[in-house]
Backbone as CSV, one residue per row, in Angstrom:
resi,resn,N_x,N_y,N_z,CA_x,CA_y,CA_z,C_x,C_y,C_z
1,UNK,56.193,79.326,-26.266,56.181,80.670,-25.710,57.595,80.978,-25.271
2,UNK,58.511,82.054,-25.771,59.604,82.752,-25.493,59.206,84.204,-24.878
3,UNK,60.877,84.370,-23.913,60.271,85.418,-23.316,61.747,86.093,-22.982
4,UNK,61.720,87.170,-22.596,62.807,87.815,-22.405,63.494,87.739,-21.248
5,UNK,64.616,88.126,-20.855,65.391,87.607,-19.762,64.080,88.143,-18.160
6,UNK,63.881,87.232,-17.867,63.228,86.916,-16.778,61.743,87.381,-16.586
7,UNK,61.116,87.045,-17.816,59.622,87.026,-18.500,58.686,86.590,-17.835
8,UNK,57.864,86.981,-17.325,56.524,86.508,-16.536,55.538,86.113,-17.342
9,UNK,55.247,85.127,-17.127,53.042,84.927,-17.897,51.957,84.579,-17.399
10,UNK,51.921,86.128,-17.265,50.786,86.457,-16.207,49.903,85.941,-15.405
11,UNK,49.058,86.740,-14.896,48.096,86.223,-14.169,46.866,85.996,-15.504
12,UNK,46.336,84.754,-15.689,44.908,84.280,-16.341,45.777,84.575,-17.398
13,UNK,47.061,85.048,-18.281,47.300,85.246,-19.585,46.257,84.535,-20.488
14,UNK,46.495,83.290,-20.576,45.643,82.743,-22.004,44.167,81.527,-21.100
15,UNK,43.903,82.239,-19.578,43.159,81.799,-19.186,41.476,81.239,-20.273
16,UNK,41.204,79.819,-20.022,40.247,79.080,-21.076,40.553,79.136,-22.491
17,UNK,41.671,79.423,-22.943,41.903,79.513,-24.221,42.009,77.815,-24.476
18,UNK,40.848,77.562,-25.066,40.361,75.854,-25.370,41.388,75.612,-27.016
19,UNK,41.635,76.275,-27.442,42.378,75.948,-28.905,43.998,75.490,-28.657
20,UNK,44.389,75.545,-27.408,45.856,75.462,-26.991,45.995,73.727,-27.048
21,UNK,46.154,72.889,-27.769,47.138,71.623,-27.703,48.099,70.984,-27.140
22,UNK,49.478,71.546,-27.592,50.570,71.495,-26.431,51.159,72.756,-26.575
23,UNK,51.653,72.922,-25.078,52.320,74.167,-24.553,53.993,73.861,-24.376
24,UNK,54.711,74.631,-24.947,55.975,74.501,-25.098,56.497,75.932,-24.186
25,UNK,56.819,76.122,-23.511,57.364,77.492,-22.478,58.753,77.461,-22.582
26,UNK,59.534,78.359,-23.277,60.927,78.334,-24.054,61.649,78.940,-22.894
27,UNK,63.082,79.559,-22.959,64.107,79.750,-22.682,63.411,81.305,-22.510
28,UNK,64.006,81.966,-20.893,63.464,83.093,-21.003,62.610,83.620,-20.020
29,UNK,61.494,82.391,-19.839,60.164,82.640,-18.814,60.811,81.972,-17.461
30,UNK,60.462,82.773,-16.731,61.234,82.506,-15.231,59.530,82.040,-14.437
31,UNK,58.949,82.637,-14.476,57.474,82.696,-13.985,56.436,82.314,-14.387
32,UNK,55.659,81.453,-13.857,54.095,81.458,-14.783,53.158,81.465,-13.693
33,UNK,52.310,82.508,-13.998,51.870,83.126,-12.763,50.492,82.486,-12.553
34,UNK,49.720,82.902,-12.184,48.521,82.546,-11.242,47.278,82.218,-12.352
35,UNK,46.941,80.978,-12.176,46.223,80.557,-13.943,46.320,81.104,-14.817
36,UNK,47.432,80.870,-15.515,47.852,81.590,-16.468,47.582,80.703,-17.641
37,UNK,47.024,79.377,-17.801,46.644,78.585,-18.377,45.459,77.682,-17.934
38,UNK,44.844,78.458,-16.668,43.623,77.646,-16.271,42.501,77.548,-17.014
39,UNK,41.883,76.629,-16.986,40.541,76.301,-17.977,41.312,75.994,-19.627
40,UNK,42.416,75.963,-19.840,42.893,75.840,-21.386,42.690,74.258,-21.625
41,UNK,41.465,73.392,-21.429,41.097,72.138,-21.396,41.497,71.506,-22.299
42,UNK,41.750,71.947,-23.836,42.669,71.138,-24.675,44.035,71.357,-24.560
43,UNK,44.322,71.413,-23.931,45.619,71.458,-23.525,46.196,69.506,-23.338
44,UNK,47.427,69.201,-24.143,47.180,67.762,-24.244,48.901,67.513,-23.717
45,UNK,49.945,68.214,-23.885,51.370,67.729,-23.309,51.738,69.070,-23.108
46,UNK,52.660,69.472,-21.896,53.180,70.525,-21.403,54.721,70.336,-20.948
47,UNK,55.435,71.063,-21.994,56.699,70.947,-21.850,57.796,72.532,-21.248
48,UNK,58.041,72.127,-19.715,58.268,73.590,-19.089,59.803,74.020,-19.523
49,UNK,60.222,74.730,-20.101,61.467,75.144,-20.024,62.303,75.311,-18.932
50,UNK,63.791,75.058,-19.181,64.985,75.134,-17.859,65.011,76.734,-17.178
51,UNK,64.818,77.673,-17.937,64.479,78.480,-17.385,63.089,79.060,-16.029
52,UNK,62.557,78.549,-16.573,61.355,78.588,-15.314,61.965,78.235,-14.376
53,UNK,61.591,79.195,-13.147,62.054,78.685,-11.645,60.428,78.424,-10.890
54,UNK,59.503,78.514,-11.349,58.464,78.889,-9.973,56.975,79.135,-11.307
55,UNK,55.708,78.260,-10.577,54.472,77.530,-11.000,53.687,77.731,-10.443
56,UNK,53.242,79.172,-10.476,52.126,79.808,-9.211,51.008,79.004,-9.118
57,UNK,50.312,79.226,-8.283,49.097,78.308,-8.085,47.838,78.339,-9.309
58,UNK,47.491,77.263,-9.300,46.141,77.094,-10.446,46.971,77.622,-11.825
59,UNK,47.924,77.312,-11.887,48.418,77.711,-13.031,48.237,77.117,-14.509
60,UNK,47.725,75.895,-14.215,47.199,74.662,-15.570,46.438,74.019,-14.742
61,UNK,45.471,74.513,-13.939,44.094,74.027,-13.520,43.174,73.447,-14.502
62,UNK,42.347,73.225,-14.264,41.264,72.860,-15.160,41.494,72.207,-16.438
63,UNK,42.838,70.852,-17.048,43.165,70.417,-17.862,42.115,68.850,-17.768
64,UNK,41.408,68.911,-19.102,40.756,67.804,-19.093,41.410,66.431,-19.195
65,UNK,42.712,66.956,-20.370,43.027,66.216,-21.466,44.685,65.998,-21.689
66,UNK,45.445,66.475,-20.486,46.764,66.410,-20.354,47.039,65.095,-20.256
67,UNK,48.470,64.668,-21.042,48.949,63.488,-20.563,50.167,63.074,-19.914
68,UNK,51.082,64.285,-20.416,51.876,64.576,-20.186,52.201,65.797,-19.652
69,UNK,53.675,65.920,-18.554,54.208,67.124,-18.293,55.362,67.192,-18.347
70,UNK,56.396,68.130,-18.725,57.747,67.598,-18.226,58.065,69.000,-17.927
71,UNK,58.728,69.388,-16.791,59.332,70.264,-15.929,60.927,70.274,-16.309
72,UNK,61.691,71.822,-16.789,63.180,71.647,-17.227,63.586,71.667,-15.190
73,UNK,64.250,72.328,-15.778,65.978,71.813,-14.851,66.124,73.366,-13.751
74,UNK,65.335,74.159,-13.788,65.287,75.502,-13.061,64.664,75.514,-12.045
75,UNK,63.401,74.561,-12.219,62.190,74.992,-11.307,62.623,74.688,-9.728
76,UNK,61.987,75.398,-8.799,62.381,75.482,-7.601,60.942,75.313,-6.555
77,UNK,60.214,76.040,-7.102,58.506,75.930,-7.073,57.369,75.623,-7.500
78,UNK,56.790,74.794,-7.102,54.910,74.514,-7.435,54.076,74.471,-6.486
79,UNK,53.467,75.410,-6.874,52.615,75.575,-6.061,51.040,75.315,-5.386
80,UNK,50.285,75.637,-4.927,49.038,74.794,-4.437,48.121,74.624,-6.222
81,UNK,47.932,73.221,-6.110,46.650,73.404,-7.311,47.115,73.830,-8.976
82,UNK,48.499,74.143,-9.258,49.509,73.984,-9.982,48.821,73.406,-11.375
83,UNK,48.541,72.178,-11.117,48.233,70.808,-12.376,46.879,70.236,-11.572
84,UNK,46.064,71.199,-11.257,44.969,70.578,-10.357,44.084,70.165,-11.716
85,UNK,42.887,68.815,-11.554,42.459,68.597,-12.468,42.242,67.527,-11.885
86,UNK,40.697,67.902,-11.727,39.651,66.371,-11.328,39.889,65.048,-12.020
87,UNK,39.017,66.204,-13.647,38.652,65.112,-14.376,39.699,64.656,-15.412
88,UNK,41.286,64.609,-15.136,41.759,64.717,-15.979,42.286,62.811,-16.064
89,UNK,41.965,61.909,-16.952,41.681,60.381,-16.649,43.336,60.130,-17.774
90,UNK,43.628,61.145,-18.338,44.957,60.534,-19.330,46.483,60.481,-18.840
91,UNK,46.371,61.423,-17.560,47.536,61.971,-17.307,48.526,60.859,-16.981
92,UNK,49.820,60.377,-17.784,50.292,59.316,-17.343,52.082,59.429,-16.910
93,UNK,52.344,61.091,-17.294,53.297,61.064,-16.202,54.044,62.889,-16.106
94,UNK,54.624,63.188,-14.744,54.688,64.286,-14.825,56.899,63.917,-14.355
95,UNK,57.116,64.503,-15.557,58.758,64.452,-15.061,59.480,65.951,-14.993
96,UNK,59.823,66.325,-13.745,60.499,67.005,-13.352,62.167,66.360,-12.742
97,UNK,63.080,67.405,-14.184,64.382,67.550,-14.561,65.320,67.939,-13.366
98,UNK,64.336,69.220,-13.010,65.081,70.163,-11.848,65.326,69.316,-10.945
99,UNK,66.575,69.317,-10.183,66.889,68.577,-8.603,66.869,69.272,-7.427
100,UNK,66.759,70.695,-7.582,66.920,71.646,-6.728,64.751,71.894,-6.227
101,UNK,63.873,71.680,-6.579,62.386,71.885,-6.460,62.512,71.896,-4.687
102,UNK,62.264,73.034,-3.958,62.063,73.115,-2.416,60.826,73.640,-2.297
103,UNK,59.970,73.908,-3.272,58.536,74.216,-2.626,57.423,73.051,-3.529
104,UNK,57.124,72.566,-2.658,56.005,71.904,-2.968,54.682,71.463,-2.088
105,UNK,53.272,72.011,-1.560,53.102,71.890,-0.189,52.520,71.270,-0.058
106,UNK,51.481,70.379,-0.730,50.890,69.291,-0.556,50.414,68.479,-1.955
107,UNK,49.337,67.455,-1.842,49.313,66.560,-2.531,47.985,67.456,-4.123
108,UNK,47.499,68.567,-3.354,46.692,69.883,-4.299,47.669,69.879,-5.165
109,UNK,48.634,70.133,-5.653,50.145,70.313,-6.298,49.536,70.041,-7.837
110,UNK,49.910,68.495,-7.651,49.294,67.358,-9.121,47.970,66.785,-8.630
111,UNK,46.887,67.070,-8.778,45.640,66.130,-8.657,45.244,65.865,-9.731
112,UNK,44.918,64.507,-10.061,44.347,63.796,-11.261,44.427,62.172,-10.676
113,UNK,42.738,62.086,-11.112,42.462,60.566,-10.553,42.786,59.478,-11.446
114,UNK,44.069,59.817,-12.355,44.369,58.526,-12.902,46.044,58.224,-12.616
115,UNK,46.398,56.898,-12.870,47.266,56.346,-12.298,49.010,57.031,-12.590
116,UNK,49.027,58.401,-12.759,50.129,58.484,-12.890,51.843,58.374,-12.393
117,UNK,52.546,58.796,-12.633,54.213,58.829,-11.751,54.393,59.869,-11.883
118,UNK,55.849,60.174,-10.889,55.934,61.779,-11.076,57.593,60.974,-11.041
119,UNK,58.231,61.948,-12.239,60.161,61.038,-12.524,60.872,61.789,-11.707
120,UNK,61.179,61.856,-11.044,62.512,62.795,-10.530,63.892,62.273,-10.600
121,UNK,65.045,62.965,-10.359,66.439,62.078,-9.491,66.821,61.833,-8.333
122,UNK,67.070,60.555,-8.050,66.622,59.933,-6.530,67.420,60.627,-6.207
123,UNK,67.430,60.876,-4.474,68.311,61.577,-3.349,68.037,62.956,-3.662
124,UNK,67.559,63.779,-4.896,67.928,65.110,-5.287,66.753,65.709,-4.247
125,UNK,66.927,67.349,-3.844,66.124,68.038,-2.960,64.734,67.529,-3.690
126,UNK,64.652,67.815,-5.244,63.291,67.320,-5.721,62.650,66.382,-5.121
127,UNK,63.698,64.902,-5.292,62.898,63.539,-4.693,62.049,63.850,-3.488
128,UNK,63.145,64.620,-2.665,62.774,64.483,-0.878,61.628,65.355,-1.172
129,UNK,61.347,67.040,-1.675,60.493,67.662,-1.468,59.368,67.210,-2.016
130,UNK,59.007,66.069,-3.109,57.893,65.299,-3.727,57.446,64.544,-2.577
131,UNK,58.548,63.575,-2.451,58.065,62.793,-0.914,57.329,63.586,0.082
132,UNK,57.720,64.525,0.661,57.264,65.417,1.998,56.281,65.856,1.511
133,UNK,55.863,65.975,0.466,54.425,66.566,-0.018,53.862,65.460,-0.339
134,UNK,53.856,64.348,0.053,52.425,63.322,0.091,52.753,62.605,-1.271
135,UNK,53.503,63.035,-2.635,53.614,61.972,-3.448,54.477,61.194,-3.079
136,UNK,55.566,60.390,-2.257,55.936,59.313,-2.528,55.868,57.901,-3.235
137,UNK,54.390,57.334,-2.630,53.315,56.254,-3.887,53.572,56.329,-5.476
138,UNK,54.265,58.145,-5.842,54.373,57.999,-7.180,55.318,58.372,-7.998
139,UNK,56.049,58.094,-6.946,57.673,58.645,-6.904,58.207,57.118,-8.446
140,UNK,58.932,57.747,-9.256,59.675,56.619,-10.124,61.233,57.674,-10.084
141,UNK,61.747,56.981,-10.373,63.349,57.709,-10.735,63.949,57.436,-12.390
142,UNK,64.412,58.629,-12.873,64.664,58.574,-14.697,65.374,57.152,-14.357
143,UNK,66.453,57.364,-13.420,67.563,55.851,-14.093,66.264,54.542,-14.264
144,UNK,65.338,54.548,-13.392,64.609,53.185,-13.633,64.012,53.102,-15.519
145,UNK,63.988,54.052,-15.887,63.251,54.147,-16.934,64.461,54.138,-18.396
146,UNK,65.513,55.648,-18.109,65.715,55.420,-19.142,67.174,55.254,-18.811
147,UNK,68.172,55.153,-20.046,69.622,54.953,-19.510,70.272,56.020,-18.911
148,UNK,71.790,55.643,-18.156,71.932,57.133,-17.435,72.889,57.588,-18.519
149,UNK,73.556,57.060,-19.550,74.706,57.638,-20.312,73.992,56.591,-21.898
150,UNK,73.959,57.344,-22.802,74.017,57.120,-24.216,74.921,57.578,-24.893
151,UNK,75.479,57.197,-25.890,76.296,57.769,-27.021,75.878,58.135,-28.223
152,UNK,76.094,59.481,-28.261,75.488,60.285,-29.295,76.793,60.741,-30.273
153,UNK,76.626,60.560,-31.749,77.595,60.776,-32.027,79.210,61.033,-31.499
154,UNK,79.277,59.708,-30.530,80.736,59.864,-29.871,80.600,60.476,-28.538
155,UNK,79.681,60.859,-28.120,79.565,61.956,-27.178,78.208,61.057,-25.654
156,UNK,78.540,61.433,-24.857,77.778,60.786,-23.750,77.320,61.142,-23.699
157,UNK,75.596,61.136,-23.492,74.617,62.461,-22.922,73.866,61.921,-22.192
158,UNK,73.056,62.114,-21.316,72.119,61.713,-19.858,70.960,62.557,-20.015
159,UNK,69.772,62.172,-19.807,68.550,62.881,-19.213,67.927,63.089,-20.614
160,UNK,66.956,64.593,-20.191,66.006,65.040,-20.848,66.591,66.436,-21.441
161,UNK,66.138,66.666,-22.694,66.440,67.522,-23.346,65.518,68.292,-24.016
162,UNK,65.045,69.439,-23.102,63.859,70.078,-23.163,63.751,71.107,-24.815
163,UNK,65.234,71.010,-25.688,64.974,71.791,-26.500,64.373,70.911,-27.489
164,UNK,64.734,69.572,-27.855,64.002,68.654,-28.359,62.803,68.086,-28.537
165,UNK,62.532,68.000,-26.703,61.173,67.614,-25.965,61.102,66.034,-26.152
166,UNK,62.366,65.618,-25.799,62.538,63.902,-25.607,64.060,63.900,-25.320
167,UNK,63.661,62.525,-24.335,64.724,61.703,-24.221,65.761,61.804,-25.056
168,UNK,67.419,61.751,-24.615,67.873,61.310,-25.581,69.173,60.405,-24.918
């Protein structure tokens, strides 16, 4: 999904739309508003663009079947019930890019009763505002996982690269 300079998606936009797989939210969307993907139960990896700043509430509620999430480098907000999801048993990790994330208000945020992590960069406002909202327990940091500098054709690069949608 692309969107124009500072693109909203809506309230319930593609609310229960069960045919959705993975959600890719491009360059563009600043907003995703108030279940704007709730009930979309096949919904299976969600990859947020650097553009997004802010993850209104119940916004990917009701995901049976998510396993993945990864959050770009903009976001500033998530909000109550966000990635809420009882029954969701696959979810095995949610990585948020952004270092700047100052709203987050409780542990409603990410609910899912299976064993996931949430990646952030240690010390960044993100880490602390994950912590203060009750995830600490699932706090991991990228450096533990992946390297902090690779060489790419001659060239150093670090992190996640949301136009790809992997590591590099």
């Amino acid at each position: 999904i692309e969107g124009g300079n500072n693109a909203v998606i809506g309230y319930h936009a593609f609310k229960s739309c069960t045919s959705l797989g993975n959600v890719t939210i491009g360059n563009g969307v600043k907003i995703i508003g108030e279940g704007a993907f709730g009930g979309c139960y096949g919904i299976v990896n969600i990859v947020i663009g650097d553009t997004v700043t802010s993850i209104e509430q119940y916004a990917f509620s009701g995901l049976s079947y998510v396993k993945e999430i990864r959050i770009g480098k903009g976001i500033t907000s998530i909000a109550t019930g966000c990635f809420y999801a009882y029954y969701v048993k696959n979810l095995r990790a949610v990585q948020i890019q952004g270092k700047e994330l100052t709203y987050m208000p409780d542990t409603s945020c990410i609910s899912a009763p299976s064993n996931y992590s949430i990646y952030c960069y240690e010390g960044s406002n993100t880490h602390k505002t994950v912590v203060n909202a009750g995830y600490g327990y699932r706090v991991k940091f990228f450096k533990d996982i992946y390297p902090t500098n690779i060489i790419v054709n001659g060239t150093a690069v670090n992190g996640f690269d949301a136009s790809n949608r992997e590591y590099v």
